[in-house]
C-alpha positions as CSV (number, residue, x, y, z in Angstrom):
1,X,112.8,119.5,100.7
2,X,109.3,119.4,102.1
3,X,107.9,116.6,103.3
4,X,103.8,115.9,102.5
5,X,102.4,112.7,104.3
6,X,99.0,111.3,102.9
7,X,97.8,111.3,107.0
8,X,94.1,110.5,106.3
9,X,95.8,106.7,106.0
10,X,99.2,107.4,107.4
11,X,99.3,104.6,110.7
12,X,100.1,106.0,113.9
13,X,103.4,104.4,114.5
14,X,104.6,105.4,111.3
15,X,103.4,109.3,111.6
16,X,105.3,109.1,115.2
17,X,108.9,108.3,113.4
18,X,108.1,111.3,111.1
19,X,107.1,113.4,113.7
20,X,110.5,112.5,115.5
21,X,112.7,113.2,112.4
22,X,111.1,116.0,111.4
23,X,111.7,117.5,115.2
24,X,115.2,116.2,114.5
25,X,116.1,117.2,111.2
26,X,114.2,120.7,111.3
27,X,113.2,119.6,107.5
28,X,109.4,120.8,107.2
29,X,106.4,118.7,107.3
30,X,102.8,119.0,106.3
31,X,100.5,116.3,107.2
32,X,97.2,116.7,104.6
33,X,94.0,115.2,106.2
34,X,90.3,115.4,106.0
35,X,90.1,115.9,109.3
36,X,92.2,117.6,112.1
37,X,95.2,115.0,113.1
38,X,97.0,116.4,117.0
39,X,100.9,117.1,115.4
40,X,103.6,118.1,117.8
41,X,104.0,121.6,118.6
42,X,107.2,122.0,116.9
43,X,107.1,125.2,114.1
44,X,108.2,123.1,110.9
45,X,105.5,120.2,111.7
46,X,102.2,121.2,110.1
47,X,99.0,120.0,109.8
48,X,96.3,120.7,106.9
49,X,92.9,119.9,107.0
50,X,91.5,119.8,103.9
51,X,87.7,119.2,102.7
52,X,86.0,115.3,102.9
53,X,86.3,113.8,99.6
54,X,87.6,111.3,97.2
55,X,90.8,111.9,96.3
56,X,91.0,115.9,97.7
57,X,94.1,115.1,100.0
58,X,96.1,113.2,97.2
59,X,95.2,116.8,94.8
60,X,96.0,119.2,97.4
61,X,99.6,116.9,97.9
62,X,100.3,117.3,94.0
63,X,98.7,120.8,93.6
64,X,101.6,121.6,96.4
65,X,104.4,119.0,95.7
66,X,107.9,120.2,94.3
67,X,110.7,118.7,92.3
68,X,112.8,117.1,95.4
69,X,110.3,116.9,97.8
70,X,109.5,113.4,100.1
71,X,105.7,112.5,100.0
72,X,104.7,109.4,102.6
73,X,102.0,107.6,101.1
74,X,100.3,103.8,100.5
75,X,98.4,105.3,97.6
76,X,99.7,104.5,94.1
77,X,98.2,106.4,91.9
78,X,99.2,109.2,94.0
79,X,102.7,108.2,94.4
80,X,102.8,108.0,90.4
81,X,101.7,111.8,90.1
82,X,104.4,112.9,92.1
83,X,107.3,110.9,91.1
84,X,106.3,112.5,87.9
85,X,106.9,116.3,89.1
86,X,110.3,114.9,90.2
87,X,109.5,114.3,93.8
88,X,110.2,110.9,96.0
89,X,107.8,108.3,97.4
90,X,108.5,106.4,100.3
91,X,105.3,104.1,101.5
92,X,104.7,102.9,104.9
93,X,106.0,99.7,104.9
94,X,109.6,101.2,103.9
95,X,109.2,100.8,99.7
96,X,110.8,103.5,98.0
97,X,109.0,104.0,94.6
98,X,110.6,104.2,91.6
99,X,109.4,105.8,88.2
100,X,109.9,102.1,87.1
101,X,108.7,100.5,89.7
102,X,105.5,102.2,89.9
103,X,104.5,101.5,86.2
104,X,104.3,97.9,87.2
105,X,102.3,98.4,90.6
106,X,99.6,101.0,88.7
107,X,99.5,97.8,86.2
108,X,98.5,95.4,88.8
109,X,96.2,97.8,91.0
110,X,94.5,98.1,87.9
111,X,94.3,94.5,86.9
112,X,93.1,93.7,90.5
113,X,90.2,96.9,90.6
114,X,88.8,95.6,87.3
115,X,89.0,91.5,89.0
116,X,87.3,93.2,91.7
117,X,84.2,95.0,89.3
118,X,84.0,91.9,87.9
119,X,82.7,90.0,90.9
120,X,85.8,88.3,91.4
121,X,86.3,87.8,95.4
122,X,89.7,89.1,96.6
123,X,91.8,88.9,99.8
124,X,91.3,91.7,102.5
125,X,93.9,93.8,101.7
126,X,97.4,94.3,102.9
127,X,98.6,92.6,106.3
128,X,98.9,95.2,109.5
129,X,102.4,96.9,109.7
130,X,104.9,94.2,111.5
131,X,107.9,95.3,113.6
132,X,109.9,94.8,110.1
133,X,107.8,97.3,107.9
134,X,108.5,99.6,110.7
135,X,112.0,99.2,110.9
136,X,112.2,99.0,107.1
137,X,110.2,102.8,107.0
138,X,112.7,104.1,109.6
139,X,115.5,103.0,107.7
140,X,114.6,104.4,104.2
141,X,113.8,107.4,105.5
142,X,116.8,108.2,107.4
143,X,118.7,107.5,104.1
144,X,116.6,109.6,102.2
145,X,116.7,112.5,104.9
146,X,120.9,112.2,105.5
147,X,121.2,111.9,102.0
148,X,119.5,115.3,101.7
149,X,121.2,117.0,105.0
150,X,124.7,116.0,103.4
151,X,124.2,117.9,99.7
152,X,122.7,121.2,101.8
């Protein structure tokens, strides 16, 4: 298992539980930015820059991504492309997607861009992270990282 986190949108709180289970579980972690994010010094906690673009972080994450692996992200699309190479996707507010769950959430990010082109005025986006997202993310991802420690 390798774990990939989307960093460019990654918050702080959340990338400081990864940073502590990754020092904990000595699993490795890449963090994929378009610019240069401070990671521990700890050898299996990485950090790569890649170029300023749309999109160029979520490519290099599923150019790199293997069957098995964890990728942290908000981004749906991208969590779709991996869950389809057989990897997991854990969000930052603790959801774990599924490969039937995310069917349904590409639907309705899609619904909502095309309300948007359409001049239709939507809400500002997703609320900050609470004290329960937080705990929520910590949670799944112990699961996920126990669950893996336990078969290996």
């Amino acid at each position: 298992m390798h774990i990939w986190v989307d960093a460019d949108a990654c918050p702080v709180v959340i990338k400081d539980i990864l940073f502590k289970a990754a020092k904990r579980t000595k699993i490795p972690m890449t963090l994929v930015a378009n610019r240069f994010i401070q990671t521990p010094s700890v050898d299996n906690i990485k950090m790569l820059k890649v170029p300023a673009g749309f999109d160029v972080a979520d490519n290099e994450i599923v150019k790199r991504v293997e069957k098995d692996d964890l990728v942290i992200t908000g981004d749906i699309p991208l969590a779709a492309e991996v869950i389809e190479k057989g990897a997991q996707a854990l969000n930052p507010r603790g959801e774990l997607y599924s490969a039937s769950s995310i069917k349904s959430k590409l639907n309705m990010r899609d619904f909502m861009d095309t309300m948007r082109s359409s001049g239709v005025q939507m809400g500002g986006g997703p609320p900050p992270l609470n004290q329960t997202d937080r705990q929520n993310f910590a949670n799944h991802l112990d699961r996920i990282l126990t669950q893996y420690l336990s078969q290996n």
